[in-house]
C-alpha positions in Angstrom: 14.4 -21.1 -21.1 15.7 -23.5 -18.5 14.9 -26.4 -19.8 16.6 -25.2 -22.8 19.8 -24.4 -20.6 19.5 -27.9 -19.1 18.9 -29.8 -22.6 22.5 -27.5 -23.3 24.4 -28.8 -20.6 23.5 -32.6 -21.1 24.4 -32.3 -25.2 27.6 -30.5 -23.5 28.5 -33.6 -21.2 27.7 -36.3 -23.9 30.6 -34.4 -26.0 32.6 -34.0 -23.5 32.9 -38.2 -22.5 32.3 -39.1 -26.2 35.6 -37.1 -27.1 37.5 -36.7 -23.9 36.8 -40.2 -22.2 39.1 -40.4 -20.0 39.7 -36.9 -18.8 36.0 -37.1 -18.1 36.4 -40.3 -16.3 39.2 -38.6 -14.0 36.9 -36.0 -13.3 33.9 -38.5 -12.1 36.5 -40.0 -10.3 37.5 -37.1 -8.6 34.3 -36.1 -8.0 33.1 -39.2 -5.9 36.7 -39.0 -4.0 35.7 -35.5 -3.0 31.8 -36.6 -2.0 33.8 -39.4 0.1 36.0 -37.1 2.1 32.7 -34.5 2.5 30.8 -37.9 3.8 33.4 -39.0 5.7 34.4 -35.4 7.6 30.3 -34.8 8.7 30.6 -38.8 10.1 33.7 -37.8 11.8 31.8 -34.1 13.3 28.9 -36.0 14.4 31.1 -38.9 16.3 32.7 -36.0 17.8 29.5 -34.4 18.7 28.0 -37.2 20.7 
């Protein structure tokens, strides 16, 4: 059953950037902004920490 699910989600996201290209690039993009600020905000804590 959950590899079922997971073969799901991946025909999902090949539909999604085959017909939506770029709202799926925005989303990527907004995606690795937000991984960025996470990255940069636990660099900044542990700075602070030592």
């Amino acid at each position: 059953m959950r590899k079922l699910v997971g073969i799901a989600v991946a025909i999902a996201l090949v539909v999604i950037v085959v017909k939506f290209p770029s709202d799926a690039a925005t989303w990527v993009r907004a995606l690795v902004g937000t991984g960025s600020d996470i990255i940069d905000g636990f660099v900044s804590f542990i700075r602070q920490a030592f």
